[in-house]
N, C-alpha and C positions, 0 to 999 in steps of 0.2 A: 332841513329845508333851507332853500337862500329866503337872502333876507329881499325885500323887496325893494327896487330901484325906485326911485322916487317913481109698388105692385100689389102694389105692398097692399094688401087691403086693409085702409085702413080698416079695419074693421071696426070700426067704432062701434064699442057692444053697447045697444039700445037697451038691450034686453041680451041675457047672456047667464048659462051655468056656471056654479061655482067653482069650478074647477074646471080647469082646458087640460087636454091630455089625459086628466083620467076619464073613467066611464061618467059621465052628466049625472047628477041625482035630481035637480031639479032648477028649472029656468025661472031667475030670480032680475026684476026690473031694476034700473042700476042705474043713473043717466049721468051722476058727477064721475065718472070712472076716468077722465081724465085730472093726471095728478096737474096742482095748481103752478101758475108761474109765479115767480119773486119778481121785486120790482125792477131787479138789475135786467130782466131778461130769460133769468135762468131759472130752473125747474128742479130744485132738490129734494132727495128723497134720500130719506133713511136706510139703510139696510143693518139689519144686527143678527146672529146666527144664537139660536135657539139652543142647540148642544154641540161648540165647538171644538170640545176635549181631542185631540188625539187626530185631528185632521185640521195642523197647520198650514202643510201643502197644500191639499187639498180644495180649504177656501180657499188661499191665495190665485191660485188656478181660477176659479172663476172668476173673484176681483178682479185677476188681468184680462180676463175675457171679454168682462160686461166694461173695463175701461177701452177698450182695443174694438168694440164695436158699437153699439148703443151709445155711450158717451163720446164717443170720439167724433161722431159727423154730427149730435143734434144737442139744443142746448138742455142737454142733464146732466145733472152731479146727483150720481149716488156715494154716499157718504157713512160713515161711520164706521160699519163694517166688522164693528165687537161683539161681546157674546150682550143676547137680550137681557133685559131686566123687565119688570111686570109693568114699568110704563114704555116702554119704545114703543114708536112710533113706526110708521113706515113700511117696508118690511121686512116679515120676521120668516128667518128661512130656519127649516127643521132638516136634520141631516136623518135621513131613514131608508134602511135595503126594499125602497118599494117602487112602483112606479111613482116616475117625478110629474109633478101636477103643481097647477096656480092659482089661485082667483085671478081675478083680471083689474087692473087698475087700482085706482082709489077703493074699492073694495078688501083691498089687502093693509089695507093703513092702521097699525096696531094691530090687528087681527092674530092671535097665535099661531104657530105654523101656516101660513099664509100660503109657504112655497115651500114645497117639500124637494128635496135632491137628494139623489144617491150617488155614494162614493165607495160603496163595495161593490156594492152588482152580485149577492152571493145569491141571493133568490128572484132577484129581477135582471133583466140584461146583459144575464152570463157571457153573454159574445165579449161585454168590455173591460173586460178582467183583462183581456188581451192589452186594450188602448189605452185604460181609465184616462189619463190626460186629454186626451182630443174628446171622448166619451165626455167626461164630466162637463169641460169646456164648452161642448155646443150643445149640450142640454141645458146647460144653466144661459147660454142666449136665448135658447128655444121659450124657455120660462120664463127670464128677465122681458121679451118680449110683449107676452101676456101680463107681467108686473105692470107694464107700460099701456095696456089697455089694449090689444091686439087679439085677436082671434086666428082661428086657424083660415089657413087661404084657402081651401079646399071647400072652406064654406058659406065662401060668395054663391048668389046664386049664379051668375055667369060661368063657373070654375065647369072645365070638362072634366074631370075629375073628380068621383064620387065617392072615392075611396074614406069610409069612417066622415063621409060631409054629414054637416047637420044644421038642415035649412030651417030649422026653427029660430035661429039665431037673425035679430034683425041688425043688420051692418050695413056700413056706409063704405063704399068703395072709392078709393083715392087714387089709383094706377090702375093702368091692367092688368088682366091676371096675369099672376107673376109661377110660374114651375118651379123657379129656381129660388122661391122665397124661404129665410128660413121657420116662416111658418107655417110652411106646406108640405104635409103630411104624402103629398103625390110626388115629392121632388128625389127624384131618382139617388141623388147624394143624398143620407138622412141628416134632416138638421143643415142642410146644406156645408157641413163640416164647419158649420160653426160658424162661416164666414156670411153678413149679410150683401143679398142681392143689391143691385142699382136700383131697385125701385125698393126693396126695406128701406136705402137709405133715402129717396124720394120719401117714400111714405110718413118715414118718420120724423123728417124736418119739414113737412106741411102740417102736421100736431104739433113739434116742440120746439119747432124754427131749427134752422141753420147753425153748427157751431159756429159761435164768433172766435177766428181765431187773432188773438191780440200780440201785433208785431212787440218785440221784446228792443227794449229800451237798454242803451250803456250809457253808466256814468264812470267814466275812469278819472285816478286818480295819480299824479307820478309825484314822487318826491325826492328828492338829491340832495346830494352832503354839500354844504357850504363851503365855506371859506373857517378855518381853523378849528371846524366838526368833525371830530373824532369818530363819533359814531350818534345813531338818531334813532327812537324807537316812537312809532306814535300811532294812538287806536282813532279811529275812526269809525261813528256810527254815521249809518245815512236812513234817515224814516220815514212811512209815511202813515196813514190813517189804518194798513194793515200790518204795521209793525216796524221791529228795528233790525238789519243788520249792521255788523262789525266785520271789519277788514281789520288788519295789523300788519305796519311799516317797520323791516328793521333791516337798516342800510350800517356801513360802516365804511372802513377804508377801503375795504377789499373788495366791497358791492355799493358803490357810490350812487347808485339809483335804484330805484325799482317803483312795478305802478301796480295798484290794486285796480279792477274794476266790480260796480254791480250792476246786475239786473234789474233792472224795473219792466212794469206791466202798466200799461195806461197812463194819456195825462194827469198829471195834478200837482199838487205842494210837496217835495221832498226835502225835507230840512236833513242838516250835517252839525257836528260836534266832534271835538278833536281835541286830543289832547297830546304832547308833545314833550321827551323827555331826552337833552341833546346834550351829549358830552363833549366839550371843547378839550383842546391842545393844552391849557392853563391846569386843567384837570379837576375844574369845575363843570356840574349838571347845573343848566337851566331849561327850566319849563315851558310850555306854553298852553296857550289854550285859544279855540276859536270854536264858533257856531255861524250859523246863515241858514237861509231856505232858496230853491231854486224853482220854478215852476216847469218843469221839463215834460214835454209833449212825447208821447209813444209812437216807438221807431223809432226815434232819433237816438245818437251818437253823442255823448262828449266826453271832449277829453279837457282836463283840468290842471294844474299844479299847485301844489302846496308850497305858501308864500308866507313868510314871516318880517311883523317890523317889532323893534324892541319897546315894551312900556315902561313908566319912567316907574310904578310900582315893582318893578323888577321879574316881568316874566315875556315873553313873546306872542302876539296877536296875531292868530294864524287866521287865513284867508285864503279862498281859492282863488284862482285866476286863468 
């Protein structure tokens, strides 16, 4: 370093069977089925898979699914995503060659096989032996769906479409009816291929708000060979209340600069510590060390250099600027 110069319906299930998509066995009263908010905002929810031996792909296929639609327009984090244990939370998905079926909501929280999927199709839904991928994919939106406290659109009562409706079911409707929703059982694409309608995504940021999408913050970092610095290596952590990352500077003759930058998410307190290991022409190493905090607002840009003055203890006081 130098040295320094001086359609969705909602369906809100009122009442609602235990299970959507398969055959009803019985209408059970239910009224928390909406999962809770955190105080950030956000609405997390567990997910652990029941028997995930031998279908690595598989999950992952839906995890990108349900983060690529559900997650991506309304404030949810489903999270975890490992094999259950007898306390999980949340819910618990059972991998089984049957028809795939849900409870609906907070109904499914801890509950064992809560949410069933299939990822053979050898006795249910031979047609998707062909697909599995798009198959697995938009059924497990279809159900992720109902995890979220949704019912099918077909069973509003407004819906033209009678096709398996069942107006036993008391719901609250948020859009109009939607054809193209993918929880309507009438919608000429099945599952709507997976992809949610403009009113699923209306419907479902009036229950669980709007993703807040949080502009991404730089902090860069440049550092250059001085004056009779042979070469310079120095770590750098930068923190904040969610943790630490480390960059690593290593300049010499022949790459006399270079700049790290990080990411940050949101304003707040970002402190730095550094430590600095420089070889002079003499053909002695000396040290340095430096810390600060910077209070940096999101979105924003900075860019910084690494500044060194000499201490009479015999090491160098780094500093940004």
């Amino acid at each position: 370093m130098k040295k320094l110069a001086a359609g969705f319906v909602l369906i809100i299930v009122v009442s609602f069977a235990g299970y959507a998509q398969d055959t009803r066995q019985q209408v059970n009263l239910v009224n928390n089925w909406q999962w809770p908010v955190s105080s950030d905002g956000i609405t997390y929810i567990p997910v652990c898979w029941e028997n995930p031996q031998g279908y690595s792909t598989e999950t992952q296929w839906v995890k990108r699914a349900i983060e690529s639609t559900w997650e991506s327009v309304a404030n949810i984090d489903f999270y975890g995503w490992e094999q259950c244990s007898s306390s999980n939370r949340g819910i618990r998905i059972l991998i089984a060659d049957e028809w795939p079926k849900s409870y609906m909501g907070t109904v499914l929280d801890g509950r064992p096989n809560g949410m069933l999927l299939n990822f053979s199709f050898e006795n249910w839904g031979q047609t998707c032996q062909r697909t599995k991928e798009s198959c697995i994919e938009s059924i497990a939106v279809h159900e992720f769906g109902h995890g979220l406290g949704l019912a099918h659109e077909q069973d509003r009562p407004d819906s033209p479409c009678h096709e398996k409706q069942d107006l036993s079911l008391k719901v609250v409707s948020l859009t109009r009816y939607d054809p193209y929703s993918v929880m309507n059982y009438c919608n000429e694409t099945w599952n709507n291929g997976g992809k949610l309608s403009q009113d699923d995504i209306a419907g479902i940021q009036i229950v669980y708000g709007k993703k807040k999408v949080i502009p991404t913050g730089e902090f860069a970092v440049m550092d250059e060979l001085g004056e009779e610095q042979v070469s310079e290596h120095v770590y750098m952590d930068l923190a904040n209340s969610g943790g630490t990352t480390r960059q690593e500077f290593q300049i010499s003759l022949s790459q006399k600069q270079q700049s790290k930058s990080w990411n940050f998410f949101g304003t707040g307190k970002y402190c730095y510590k550094i430590w600095s290991y420089t070889m002079y022409s003499d053909g002695i190493e000396r040290r340095g060390y430096g810390e600060g905090c910077y209070t940096l607002e999101e979105g924003k840009k900075y860019s910084l250099a690494l500044k060194a003055s000499w201490n009479q203890g015999g090491y160098f006081n780094l500093i940004l600027e």
